[in-house]
FITOR-869986 format. One record per residue: x, y, z of N, C-alpha, C in turn. Coordinates in nm, 3 decimals. Layout:
REM FITOR-869986
{{X, Y, Z}, {X, Y, Z}, {X, Y, Z}} ...
END
This chain:
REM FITOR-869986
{{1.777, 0.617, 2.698}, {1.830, 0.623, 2.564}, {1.807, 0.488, 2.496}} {{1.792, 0.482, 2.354}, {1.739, 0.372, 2.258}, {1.868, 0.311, 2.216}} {{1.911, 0.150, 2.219}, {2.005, 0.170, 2.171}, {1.981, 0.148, 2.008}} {{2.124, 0.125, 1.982}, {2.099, 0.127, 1.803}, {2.052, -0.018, 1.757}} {{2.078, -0.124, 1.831}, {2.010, -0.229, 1.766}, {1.827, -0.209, 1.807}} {{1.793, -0.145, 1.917}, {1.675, -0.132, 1.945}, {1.635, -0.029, 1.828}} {{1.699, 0.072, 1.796}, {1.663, 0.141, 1.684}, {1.601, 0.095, 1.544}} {{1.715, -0.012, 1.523}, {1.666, -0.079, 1.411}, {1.564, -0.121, 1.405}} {{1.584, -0.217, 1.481}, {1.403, -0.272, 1.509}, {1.324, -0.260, 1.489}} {{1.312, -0.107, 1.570}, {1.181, -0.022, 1.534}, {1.179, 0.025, 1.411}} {{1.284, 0.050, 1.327}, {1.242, 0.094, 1.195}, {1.208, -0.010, 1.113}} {{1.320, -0.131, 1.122}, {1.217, -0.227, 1.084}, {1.089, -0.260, 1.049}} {{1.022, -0.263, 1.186}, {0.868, -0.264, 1.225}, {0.826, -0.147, 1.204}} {{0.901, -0.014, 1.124}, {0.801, 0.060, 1.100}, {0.804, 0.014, 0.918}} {{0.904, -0.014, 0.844}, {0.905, -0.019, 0.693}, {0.790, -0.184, 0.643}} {{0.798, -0.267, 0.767}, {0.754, -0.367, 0.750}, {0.562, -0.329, 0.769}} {{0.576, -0.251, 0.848}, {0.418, -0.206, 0.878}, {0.351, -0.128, 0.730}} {{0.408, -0.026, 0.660}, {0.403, 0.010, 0.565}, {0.408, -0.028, 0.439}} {{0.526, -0.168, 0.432}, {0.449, -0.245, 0.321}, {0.388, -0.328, 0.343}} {{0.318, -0.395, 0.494}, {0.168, -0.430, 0.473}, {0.054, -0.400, 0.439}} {{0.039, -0.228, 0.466}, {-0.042, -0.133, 0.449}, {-0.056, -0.076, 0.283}} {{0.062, -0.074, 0.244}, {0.076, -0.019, 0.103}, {0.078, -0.162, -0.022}} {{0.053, -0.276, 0.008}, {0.037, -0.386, -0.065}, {-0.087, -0.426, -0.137}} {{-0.208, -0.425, -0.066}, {-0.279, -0.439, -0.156}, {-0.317, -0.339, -0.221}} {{-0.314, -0.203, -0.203}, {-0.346, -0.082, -0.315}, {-0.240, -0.116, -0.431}} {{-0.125, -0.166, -0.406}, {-0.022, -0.143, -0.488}, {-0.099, -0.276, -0.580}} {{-0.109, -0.360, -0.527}, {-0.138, -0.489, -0.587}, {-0.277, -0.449, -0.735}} {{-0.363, -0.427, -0.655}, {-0.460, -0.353, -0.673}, {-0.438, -0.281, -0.857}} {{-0.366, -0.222, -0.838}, {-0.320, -0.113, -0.972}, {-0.260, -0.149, -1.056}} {{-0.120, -0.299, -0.959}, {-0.098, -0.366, -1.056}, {-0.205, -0.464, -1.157}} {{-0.256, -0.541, -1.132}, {-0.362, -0.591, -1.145}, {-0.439, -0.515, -1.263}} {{-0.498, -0.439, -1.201}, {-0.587, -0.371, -1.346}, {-0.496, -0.302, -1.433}} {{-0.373, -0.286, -1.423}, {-0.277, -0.219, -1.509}, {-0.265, -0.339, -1.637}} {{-0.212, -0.456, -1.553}, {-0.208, -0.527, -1.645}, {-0.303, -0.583, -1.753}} {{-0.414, -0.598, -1.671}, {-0.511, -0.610, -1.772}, {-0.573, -0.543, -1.841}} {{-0.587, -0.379, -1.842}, {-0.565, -0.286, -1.938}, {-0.436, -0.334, -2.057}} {{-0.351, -0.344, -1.993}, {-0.216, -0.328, -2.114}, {-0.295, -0.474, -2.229}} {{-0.347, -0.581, -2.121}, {-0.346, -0.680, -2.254}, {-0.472, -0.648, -2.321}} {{-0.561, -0.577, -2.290}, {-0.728, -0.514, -2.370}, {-0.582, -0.457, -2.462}} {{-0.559, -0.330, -2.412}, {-0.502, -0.242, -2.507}, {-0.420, -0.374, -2.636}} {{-0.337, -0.429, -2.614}, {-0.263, -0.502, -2.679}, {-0.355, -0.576, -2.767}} {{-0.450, -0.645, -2.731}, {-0.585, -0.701, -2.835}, {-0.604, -0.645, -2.917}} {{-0.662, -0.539, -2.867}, {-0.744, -0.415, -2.974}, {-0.665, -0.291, -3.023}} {{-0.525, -0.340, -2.993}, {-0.425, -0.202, -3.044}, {-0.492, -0.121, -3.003}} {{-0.520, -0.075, -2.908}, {-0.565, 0.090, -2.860}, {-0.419, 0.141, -2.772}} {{-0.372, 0.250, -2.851}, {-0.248, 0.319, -2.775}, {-0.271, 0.392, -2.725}} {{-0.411, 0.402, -2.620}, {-0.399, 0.548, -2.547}, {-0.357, 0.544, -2.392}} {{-0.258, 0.646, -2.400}, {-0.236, 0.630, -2.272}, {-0.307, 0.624, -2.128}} {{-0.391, 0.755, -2.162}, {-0.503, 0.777, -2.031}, {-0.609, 0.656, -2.040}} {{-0.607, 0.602, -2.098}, {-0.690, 0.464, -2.115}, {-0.653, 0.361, -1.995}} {{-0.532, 0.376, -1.904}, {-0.507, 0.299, -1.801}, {-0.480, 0.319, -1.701}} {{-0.506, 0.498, -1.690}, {-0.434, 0.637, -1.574}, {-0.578, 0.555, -1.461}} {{-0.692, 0.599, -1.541}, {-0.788, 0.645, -1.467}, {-0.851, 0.485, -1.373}} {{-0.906, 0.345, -1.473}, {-0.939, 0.279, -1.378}, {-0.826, 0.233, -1.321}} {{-0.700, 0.248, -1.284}, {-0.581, 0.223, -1.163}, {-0.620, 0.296, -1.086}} {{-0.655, 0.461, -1.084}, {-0.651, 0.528, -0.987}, {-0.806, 0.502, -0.880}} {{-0.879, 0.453, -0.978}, {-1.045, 0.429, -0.932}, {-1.017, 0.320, -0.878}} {{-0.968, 0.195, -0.871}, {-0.967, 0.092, -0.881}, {-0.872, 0.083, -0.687}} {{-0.736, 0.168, -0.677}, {-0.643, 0.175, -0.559}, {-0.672, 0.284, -0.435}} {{-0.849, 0.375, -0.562}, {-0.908, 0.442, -0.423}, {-0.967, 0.349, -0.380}} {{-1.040, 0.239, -0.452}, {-1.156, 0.191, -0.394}, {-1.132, 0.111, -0.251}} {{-0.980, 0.045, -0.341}, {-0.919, -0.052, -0.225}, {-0.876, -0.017, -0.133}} {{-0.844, 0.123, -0.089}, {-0.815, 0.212, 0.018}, {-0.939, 0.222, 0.089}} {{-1.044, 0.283, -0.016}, {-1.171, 0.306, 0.091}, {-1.202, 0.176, 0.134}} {{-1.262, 0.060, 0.139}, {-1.230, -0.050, 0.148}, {-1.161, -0.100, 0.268}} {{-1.028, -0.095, 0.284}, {-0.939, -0.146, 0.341}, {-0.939, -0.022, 0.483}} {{-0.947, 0.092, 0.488}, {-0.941, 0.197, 0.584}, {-0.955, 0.118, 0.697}} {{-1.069, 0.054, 0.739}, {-1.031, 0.010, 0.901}, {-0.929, -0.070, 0.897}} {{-0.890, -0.189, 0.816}, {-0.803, -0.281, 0.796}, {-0.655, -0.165, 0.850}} {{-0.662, -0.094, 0.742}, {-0.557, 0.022, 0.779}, {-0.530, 0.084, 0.883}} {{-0.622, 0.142, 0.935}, {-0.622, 0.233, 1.042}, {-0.609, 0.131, 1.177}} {{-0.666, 0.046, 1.206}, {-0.592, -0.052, 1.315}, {-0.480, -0.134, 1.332}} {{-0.441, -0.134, 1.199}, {-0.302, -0.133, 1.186}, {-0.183, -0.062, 1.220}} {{-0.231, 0.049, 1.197}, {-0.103, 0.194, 1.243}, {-0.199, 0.224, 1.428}} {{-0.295, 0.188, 1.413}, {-0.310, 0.199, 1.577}, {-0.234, 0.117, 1.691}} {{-0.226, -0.023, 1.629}, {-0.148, -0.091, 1.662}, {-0.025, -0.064, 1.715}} {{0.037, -0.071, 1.575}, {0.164, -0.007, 1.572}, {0.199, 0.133, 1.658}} {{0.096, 0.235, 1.642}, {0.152, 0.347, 1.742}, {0.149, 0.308, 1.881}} {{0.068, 0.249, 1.895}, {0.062, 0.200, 2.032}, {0.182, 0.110, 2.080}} {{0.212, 0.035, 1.994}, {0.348, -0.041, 2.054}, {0.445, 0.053, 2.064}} {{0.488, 0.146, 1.950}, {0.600, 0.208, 1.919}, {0.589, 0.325, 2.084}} {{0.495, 0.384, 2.148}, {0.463, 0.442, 2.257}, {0.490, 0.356, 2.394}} {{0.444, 0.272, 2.365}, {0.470, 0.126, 2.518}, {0.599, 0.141, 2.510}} {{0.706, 0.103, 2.389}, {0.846, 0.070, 2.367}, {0.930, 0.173, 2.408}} {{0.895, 0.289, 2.399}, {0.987, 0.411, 2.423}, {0.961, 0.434, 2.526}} {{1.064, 0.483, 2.604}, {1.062, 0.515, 2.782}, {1.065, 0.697, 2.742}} 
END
């Protein structure tokens, strides 16, 4: 049986693994978000979908990109989280 401070832990190390993983996409969107908003703000252009699309192009790319970065990351991690549990 796990105890509850061992519990934590592991969730810990699982929320902490996830926003390593989920940081630079996030970053990513922020980033070109903002610099859409200040184009838009220059040139008064109020359109909305004007900032949907390169965020979403922009936080696939960094995903496709980042995938091994990613994926040996949660390999990692599953692998410890498997060693750790009896």
């Amino acid at each position: 049986m796990i105890s509850d401070d061992s519990m934590v832990q592991l969730i810990t190390q699982a929320l902490l693994v996830t926003l390593k993983i989920a940081t630079p996409v996030l970053l990513s969107g922020i980033v070109i978000g903002l610099a859409i908003s200040i184009f838009q703000s220059v040139t008064q252009i109020n359109e909305q979908t004007l900032s949907l699309v390169p965020k979403i192009i922009a936080m696939v790319t960094v995903t496709i990109f980042l995938m091994h970065w990613i994926w040996k990351r949660l390999a990692e991690f599953a692998i410890e989280m498997f060693t750790l549990i009896p």
